[in-house]
C-alpha positions in Angstrom: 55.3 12.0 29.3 58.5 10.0 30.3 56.2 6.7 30.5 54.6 7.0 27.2 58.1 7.2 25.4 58.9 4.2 27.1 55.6 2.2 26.1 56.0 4.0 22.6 59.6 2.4 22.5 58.5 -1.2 23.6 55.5 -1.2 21.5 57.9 -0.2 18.4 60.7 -3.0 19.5 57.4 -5.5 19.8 56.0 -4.5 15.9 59.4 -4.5 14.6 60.1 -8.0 16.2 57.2 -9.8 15.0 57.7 -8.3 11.3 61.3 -9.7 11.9 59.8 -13.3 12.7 57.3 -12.9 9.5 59.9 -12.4 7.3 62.1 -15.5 8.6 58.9 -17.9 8.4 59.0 -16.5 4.7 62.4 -17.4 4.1 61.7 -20.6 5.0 62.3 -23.5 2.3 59.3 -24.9 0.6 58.7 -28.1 -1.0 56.9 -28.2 -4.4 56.3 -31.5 -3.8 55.4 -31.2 0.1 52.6 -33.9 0.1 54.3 -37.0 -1.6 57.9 -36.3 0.2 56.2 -36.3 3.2 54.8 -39.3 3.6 58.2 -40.8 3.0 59.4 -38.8 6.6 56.5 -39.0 8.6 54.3 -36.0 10.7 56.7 -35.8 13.3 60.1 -36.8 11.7 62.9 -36.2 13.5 66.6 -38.1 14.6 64.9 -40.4 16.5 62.2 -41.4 15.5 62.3 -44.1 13.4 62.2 -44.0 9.4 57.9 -44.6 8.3 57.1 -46.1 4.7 60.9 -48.2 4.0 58.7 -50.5 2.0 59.0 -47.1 -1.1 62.1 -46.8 -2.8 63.4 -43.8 -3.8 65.2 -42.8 -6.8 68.0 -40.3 -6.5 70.5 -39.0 -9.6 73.8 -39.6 -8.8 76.1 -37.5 -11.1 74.6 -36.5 -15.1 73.5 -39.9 -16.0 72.8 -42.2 -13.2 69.7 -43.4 -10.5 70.9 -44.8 -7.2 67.5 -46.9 -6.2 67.9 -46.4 -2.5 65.1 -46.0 0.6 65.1 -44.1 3.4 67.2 -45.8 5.6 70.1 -45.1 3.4 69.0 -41.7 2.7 69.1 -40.6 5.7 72.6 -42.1 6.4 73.9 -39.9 3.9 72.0 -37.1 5.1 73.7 -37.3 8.4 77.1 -37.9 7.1 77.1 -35.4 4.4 73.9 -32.4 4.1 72.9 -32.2 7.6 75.1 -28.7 7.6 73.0 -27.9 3.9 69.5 -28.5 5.2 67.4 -27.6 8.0 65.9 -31.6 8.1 65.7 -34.6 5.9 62.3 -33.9 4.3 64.1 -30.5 2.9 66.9 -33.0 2.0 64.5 -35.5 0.4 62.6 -32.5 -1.2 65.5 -30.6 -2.9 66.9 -34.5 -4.5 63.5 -35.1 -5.7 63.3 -31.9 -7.9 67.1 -32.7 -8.8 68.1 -29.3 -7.0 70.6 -31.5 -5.7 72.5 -34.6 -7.2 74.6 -37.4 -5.0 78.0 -37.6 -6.1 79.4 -41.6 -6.8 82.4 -41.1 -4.8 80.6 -39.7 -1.6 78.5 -43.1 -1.7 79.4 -46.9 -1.2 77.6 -48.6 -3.2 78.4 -52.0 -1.8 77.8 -51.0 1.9 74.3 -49.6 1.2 73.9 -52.5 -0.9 71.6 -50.1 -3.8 71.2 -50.7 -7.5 72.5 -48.0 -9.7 71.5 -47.7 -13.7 71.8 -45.4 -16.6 69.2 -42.6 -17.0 68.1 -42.6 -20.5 66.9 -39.2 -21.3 65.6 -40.5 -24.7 62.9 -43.2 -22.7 61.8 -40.7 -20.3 61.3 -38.7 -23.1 59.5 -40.5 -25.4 56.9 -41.8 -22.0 56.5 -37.8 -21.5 54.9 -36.8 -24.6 52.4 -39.8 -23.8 49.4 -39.7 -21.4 50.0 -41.2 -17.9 47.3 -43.3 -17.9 47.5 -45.0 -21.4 51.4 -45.7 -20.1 50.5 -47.0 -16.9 48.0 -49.3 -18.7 50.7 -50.9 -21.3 52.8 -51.3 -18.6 51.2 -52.5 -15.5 48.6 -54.8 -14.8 45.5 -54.0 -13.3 46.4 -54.4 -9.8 49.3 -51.6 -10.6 52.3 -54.5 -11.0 54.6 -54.3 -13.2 54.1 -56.8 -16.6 55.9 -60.0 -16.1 55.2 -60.4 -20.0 56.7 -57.8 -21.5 60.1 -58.0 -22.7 62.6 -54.7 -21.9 66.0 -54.6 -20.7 66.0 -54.1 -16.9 67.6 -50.4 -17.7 64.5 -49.7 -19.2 62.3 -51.0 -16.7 64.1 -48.5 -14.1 63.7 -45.7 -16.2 60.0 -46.3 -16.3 59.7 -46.8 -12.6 61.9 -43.1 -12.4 59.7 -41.8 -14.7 56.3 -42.9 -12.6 58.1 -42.0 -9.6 59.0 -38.4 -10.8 55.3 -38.2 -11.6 54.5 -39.1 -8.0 53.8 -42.6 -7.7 54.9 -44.6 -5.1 57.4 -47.5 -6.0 57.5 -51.2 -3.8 59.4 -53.8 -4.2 59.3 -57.5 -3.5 62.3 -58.9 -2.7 60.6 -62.3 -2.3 59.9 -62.4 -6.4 61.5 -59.2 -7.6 58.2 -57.7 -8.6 57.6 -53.6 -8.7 54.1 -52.1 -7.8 53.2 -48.6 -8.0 51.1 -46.6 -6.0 49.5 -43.3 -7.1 49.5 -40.4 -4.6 45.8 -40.1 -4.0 45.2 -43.9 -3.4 43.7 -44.8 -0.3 46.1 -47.7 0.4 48.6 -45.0 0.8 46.5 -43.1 2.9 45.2 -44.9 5.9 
C-alpha cells in the first residue's frame, strides 16, 4: 500500500508538471506577423550568428510622428543596448516594433552614429493609399519590375510614406545605394524565398 502512495504521488507531481510546462509554452509571445519578421532574423537567430537579409530596410516609428529607416544591423544594436531585459529575442523585439506595440524614443537613438534617415509620418498619405487597392497602388507607383517610378514627381516625404505603407503591408523594401533606387518585394515572391 505504502508503494502505491508513492507512485500515486510521483505520477500526480509528473501530470501536474507537464500541465505547468503547457501553460508556460502558452504564455509564450506570438507574432502576428511571424512569417515576414522572420525572414529578417533568420531560422536559427541568435547573438552570434550573423544578421541574414541586411539588404531589407526596416521602418520603425520613433516617437508620434516619425520613421527611422534603419536595417538590422542597427536594430539589433539597440536591442542589445536597450530591450534585451523587455524581450525574450530580437525577432520578439522586431515583431512587437512592427505592429507599433512598441515605439523608439529620439533621444535613446544617435542618429548620426547609425547613420539612418528619419521623416515625418503623414497619417493623411497612408490614409488616402489605404482606402485604395494594393495592387492598383503598386501599379501607379512602381514599374513592372517592382522599382520605384523615377518619373513621378513627389516630395521624398512622400515617397517614404509609401514605402511605410507597402512595408506595413508586408513587402520587402531594398535599396541601392549605388543610384538611390527602392524595390519592393512581396512576401510570397520566390526571389524572397530561395
Amino acid at each position: 500500500m505504502r508503494i502505491n502512495i508513492n507512485i500515486l504521488l510521483i505520477v500526480s507531481l509528473m501530470i501536474v508538471s507537464a500541465f505547468s510546462n503547457c501553460k508556460q509554452q502558452n504564455n509564450m509571445p506570438k507574432c502576428s506577423h511571424d512569417r515576414f519578421i522572420h525572414y529578417y532574423t533568420g531560422e536559427e537567430f541568435d547573438s552570434d550568428t550573423l544578421i541574414i537579409n541586411c539588404e531589407y530596410i526596416f521602418f520603425a516609428d520613433v516617437g508620434l510622428d516619425s520613421v527611422m529607416i534603419t536595417d538590422n544591423f542597427s536594430l539589433f544594436e539597440i536591442y542589445k543596448s536597450q530591450y534585451i531585459d523587455k524581450f525574450s529575442d530580437f525577432k520578439f523585439f522586431l515583431c512587437s516594433l512592427y505592429d507599433n506595440e512598441i515605439v523608439l524614443k529620439k533621444e535613446d537613438i544617435d542618429i548620426e552614429r547609425v547613420n539612418k534617415v528619419m521623416f515625418k509620418k503623414e497619417k493623411s498619405i497612408i490614409d488616402s493609399l489605404r482606402n485604395e487597392n494594393i495592387d492598383k497602388i503598386k501599379d501607379y507607383y512602381f514599374t513592372y519590375d517592382d522599382f520605384f517610378r523615377t518619373n513621378i514627381e513627389i516630395e521624398q516625404n512622400e515617397k517614404y510614406n509609401i514605402l511605410y505603407f507597402f512595408f506595413k503591408n508586408e513587402y520587402y523594401i531594398s535599396h541601392s545605394d549605388y543610384d538611390g533606387s527602392f524595390l519592393i518585394i512581396g512576401i510570397d515572391s520566390n526571389f524572397v524565398y530561395q
